[in-house]
ZAGU-310832 format. One record per residue: x, y, z of N, C-alpha, C in turn. Coordinates in nm, 4 decimals, decimal comma. Layout:
// residues N
n_c1 = X	n_c2 = Y	n_c3 = Z	ca_c1 = X	ca_c2 = Y	ca_c3 = Z	c_c1 = X	c_c2 = Y	c_c3 = Z
...
//
This chain:
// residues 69
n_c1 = -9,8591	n_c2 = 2,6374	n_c3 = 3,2101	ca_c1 = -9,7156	ca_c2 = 2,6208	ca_c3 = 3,1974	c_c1 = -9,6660	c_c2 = 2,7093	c_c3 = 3,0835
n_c1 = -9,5417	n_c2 = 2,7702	n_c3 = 3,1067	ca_c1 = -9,5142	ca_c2 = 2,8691	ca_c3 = 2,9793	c_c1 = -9,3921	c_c2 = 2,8064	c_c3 = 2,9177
n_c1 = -9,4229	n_c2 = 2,8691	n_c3 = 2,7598	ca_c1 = -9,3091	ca_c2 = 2,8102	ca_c3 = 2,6910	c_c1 = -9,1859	c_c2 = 2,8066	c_c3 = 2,7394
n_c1 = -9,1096	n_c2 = 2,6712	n_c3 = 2,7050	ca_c1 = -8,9940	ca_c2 = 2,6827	ca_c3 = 2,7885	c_c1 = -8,8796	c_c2 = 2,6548	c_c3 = 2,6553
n_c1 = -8,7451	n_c2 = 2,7225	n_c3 = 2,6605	ca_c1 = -8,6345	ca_c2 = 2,7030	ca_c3 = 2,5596	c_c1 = -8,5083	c_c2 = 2,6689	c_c3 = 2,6632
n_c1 = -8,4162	n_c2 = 2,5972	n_c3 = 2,6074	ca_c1 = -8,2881	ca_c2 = 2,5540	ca_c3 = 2,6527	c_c1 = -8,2182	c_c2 = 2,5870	c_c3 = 2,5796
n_c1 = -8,1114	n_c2 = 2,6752	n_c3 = 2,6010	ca_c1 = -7,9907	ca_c2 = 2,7339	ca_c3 = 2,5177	c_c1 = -7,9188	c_c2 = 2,6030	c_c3 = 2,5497
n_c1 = -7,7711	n_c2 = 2,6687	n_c3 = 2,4175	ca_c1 = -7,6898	ca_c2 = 2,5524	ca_c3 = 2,3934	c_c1 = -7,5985	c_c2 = 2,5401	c_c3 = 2,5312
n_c1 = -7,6144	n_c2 = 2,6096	n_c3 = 2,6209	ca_c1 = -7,5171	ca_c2 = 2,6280	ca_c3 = 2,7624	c_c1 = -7,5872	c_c2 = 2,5935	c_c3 = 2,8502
n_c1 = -7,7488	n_c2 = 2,5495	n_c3 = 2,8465	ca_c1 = -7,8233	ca_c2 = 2,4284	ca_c3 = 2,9469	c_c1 = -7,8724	c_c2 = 2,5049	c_c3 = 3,0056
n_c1 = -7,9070	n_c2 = 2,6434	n_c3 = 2,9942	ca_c1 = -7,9977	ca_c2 = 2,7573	ca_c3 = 3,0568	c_c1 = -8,1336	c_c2 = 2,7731	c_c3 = 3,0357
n_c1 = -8,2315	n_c2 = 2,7733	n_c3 = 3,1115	ca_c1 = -8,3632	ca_c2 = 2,7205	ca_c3 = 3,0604	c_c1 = -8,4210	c_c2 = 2,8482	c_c3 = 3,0920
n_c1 = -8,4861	n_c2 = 2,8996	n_c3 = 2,9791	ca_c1 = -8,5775	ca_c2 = 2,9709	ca_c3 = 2,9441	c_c1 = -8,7468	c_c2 = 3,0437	c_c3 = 2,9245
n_c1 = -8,8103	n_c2 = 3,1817	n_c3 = 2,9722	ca_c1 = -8,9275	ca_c2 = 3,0884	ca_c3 = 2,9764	c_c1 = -8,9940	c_c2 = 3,2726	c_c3 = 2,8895
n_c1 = -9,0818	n_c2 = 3,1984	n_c3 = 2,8009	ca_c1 = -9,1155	ca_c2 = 3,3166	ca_c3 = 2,7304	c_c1 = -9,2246	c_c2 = 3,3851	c_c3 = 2,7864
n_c1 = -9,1956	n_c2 = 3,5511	n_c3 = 2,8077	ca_c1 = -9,3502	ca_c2 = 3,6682	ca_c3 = 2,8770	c_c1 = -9,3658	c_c2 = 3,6725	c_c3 = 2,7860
n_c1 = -9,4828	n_c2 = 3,8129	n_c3 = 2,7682	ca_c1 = -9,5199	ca_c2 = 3,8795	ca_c3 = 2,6681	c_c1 = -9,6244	c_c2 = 4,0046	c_c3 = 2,7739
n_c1 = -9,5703	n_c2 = 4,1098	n_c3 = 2,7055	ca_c1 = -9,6326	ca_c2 = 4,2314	ca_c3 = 2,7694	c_c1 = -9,6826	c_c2 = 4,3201	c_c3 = 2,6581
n_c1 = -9,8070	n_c2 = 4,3767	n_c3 = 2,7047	ca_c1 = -9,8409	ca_c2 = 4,4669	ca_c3 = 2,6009	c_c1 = -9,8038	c_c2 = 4,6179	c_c3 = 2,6690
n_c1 = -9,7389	n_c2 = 4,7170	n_c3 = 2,5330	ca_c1 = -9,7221	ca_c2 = 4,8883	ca_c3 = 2,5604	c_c1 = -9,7550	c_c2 = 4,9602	c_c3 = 2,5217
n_c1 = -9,7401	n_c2 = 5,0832	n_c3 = 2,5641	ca_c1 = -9,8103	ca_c2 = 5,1865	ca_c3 = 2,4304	c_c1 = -9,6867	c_c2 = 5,2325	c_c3 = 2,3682
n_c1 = -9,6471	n_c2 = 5,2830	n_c3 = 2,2633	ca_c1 = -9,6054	ca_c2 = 5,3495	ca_c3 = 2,1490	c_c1 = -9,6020	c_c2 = 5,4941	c_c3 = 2,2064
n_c1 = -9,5934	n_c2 = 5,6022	n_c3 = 2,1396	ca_c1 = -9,5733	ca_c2 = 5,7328	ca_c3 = 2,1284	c_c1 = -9,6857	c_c2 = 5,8152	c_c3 = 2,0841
n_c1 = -9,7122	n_c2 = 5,7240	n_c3 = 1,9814	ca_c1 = -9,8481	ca_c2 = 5,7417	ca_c3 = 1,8957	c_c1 = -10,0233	c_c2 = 5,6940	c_c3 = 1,9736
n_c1 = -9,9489	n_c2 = 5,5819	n_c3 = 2,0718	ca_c1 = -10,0472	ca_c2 = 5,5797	ca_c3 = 2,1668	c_c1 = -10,1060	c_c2 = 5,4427	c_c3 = 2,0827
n_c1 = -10,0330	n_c2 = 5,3811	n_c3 = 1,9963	ca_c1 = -10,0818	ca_c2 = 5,2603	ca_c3 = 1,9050	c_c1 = -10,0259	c_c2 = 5,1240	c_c3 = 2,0669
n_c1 = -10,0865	n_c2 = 5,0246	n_c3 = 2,0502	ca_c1 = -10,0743	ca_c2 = 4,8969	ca_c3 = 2,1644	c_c1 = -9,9913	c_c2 = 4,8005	c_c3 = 2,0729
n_c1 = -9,8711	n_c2 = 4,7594	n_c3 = 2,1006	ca_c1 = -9,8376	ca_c2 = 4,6703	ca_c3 = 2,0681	c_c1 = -9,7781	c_c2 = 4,5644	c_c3 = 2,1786
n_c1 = -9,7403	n_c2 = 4,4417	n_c3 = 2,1213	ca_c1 = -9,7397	ca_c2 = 4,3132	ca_c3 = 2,2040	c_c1 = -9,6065	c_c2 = 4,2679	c_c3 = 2,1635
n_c1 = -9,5351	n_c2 = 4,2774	n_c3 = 2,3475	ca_c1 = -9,3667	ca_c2 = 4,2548	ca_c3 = 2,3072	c_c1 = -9,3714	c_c2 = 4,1307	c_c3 = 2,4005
n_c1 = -9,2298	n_c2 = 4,0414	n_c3 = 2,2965	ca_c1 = -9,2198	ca_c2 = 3,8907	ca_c3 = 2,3782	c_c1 = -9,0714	c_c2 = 3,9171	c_c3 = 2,4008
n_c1 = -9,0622	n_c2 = 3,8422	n_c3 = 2,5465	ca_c1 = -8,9143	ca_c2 = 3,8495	ca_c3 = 2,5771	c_c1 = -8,8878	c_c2 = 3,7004	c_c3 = 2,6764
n_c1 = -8,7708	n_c2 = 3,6958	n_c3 = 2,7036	ca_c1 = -8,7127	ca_c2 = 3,5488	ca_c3 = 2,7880	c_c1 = -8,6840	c_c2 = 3,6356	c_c3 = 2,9212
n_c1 = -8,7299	n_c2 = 3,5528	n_c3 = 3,0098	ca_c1 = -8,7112	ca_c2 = 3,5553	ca_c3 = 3,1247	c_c1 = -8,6324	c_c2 = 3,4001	c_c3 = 3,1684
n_c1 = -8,5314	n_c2 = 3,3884	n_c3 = 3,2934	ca_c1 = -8,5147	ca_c2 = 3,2759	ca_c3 = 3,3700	c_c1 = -8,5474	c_c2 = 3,2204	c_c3 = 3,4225
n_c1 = -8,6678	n_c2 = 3,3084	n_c3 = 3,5127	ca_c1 = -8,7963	ca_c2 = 3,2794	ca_c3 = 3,6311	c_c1 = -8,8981	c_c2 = 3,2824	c_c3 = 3,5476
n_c1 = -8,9965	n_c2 = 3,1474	n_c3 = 3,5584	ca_c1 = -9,0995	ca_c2 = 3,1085	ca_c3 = 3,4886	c_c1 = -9,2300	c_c2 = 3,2445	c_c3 = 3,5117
n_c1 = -9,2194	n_c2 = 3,2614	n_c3 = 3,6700	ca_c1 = -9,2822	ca_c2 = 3,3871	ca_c3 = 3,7087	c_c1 = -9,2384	c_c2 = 3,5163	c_c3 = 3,7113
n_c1 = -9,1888	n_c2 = 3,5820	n_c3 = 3,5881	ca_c1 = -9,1438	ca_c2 = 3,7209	ca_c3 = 3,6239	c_c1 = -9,2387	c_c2 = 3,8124	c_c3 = 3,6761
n_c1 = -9,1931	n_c2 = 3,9048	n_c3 = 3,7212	ca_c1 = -9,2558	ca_c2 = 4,0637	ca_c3 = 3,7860	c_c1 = -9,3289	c_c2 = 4,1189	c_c3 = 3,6773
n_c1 = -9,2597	n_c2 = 4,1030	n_c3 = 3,5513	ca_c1 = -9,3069	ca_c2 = 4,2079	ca_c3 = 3,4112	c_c1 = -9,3739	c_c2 = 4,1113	c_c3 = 3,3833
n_c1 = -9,4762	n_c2 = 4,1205	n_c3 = 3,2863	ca_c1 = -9,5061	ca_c2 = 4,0164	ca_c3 = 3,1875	c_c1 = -9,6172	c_c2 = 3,9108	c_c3 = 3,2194
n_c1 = -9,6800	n_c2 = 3,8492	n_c3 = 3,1448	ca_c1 = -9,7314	ca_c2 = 3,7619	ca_c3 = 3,1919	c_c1 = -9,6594	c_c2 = 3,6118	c_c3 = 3,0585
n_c1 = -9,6665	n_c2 = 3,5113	n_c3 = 3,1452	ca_c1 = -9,6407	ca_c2 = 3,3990	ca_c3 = 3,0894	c_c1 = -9,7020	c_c2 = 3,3964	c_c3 = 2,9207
n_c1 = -9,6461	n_c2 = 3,3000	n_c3 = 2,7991	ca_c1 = -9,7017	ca_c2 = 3,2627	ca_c3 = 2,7027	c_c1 = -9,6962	c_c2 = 3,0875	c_c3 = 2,7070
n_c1 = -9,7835	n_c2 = 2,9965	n_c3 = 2,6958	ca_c1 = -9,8494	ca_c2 = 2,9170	ca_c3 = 2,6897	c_c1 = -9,7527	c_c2 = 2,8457	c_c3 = 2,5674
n_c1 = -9,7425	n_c2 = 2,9052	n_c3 = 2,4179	ca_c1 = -9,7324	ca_c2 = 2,8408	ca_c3 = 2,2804	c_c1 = -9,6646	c_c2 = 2,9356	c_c3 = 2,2468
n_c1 = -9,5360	n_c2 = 2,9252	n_c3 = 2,1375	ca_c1 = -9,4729	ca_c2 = 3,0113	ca_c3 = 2,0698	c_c1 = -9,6238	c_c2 = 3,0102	c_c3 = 1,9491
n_c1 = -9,6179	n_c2 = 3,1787	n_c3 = 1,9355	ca_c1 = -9,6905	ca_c2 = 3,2043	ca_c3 = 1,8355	c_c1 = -9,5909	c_c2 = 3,1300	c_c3 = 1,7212
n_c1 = -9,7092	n_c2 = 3,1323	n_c3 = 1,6271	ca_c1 = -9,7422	ca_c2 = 3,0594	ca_c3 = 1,5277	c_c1 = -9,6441	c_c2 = 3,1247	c_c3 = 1,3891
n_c1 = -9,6201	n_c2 = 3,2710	n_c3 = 1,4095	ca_c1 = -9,5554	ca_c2 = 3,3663	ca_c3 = 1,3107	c_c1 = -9,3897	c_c2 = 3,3714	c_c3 = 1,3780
n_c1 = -9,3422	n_c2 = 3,3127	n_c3 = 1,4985	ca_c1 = -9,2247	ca_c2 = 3,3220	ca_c3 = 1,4947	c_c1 = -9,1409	c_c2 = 3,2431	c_c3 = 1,5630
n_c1 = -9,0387	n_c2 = 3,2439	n_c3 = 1,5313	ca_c1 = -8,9055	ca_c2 = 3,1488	ca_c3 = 1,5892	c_c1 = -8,8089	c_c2 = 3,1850	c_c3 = 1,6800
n_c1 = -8,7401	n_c2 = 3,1027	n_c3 = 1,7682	ca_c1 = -8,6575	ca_c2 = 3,1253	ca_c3 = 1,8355	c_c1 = -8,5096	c_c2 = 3,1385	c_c3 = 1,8068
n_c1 = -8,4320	n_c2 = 3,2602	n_c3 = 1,8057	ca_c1 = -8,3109	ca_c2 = 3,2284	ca_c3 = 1,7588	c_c1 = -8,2108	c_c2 = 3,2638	c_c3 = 1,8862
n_c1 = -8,0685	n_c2 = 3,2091	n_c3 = 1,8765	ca_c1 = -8,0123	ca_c2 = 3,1905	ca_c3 = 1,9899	c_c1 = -7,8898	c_c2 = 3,2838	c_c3 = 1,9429
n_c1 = -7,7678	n_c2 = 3,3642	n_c3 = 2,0421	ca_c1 = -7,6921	ca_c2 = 3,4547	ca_c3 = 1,9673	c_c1 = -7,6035	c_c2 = 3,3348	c_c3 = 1,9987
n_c1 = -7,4734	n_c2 = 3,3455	n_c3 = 1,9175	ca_c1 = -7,3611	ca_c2 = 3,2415	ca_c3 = 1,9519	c_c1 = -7,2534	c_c2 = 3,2422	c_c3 = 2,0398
n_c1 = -7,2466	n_c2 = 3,3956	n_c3 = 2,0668	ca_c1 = -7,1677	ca_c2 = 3,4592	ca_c3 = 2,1429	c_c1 = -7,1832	c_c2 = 3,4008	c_c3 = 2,2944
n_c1 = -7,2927	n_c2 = 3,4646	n_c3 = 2,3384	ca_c1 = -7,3349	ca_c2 = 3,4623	ca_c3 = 2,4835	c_c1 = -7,4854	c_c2 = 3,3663	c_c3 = 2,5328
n_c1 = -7,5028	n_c2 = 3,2751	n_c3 = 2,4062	ca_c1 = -7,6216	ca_c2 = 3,1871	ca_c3 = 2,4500	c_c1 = -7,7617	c_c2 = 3,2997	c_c3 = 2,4532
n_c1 = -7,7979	n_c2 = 3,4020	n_c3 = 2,4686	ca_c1 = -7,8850	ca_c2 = 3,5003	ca_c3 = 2,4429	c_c1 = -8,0250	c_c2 = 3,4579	c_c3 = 2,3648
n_c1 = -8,1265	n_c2 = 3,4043	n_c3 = 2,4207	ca_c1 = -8,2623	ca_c2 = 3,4051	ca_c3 = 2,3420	c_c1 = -8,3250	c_c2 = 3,5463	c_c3 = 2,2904
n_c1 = -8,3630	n_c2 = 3,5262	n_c3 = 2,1585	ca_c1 = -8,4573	ca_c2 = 3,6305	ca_c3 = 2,0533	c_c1 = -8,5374	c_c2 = 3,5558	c_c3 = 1,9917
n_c1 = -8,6750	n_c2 = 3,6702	n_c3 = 1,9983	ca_c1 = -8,8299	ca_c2 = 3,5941	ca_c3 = 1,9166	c_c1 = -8,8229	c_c2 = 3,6634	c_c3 = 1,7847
n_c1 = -8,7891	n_c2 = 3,5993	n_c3 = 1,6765	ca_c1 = -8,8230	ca_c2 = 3,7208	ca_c3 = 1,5425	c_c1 = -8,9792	c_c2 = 3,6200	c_c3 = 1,5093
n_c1 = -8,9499	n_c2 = 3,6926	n_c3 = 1,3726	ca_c1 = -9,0666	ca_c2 = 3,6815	ca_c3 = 1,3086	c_c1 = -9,0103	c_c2 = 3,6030	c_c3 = 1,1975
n_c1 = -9,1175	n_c2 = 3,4940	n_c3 = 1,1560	ca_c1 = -9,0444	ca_c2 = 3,4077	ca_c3 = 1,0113	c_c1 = -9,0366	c_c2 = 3,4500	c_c3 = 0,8961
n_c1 = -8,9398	n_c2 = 3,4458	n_c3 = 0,8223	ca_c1 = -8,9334	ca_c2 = 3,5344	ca_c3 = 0,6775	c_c1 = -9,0078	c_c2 = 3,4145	c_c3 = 0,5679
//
């Protein structure tokens, strides 16, 4: 089952995570919200990592993964 978030507008959320290459050819690991638990891109995440939080925009309900300061 993948992490799931509910914005303040009752839209339910479900976090991928895909790995890319860089320019430099370095691998890094990007998390994003999808609507469909099964997207095309990505594969599901299980647990919000441990290093970051969910923040919501106020404008348009919009999920973002930062990192905790």
């Amino acid at each position: 089952m993948a992490y799931s978030h509910t914005n303040s507008k009752g839209v339910t959320y479900y976090l991928q995570q895909s790995t890319v290459t860089l320019r430099g050819g370095k691998q890094q690991t990007i998390y994003f919200f999808t609507k469909d638990a099964k997207a095309a891109k990505g594969t599901p995440v299980e647990e919000l990592p441990a290093d970051r939080i969910v923040k919501e925009s106020p404008r348009n309900g919009f999920l973002t993964l930062s990192k905790k300061k």
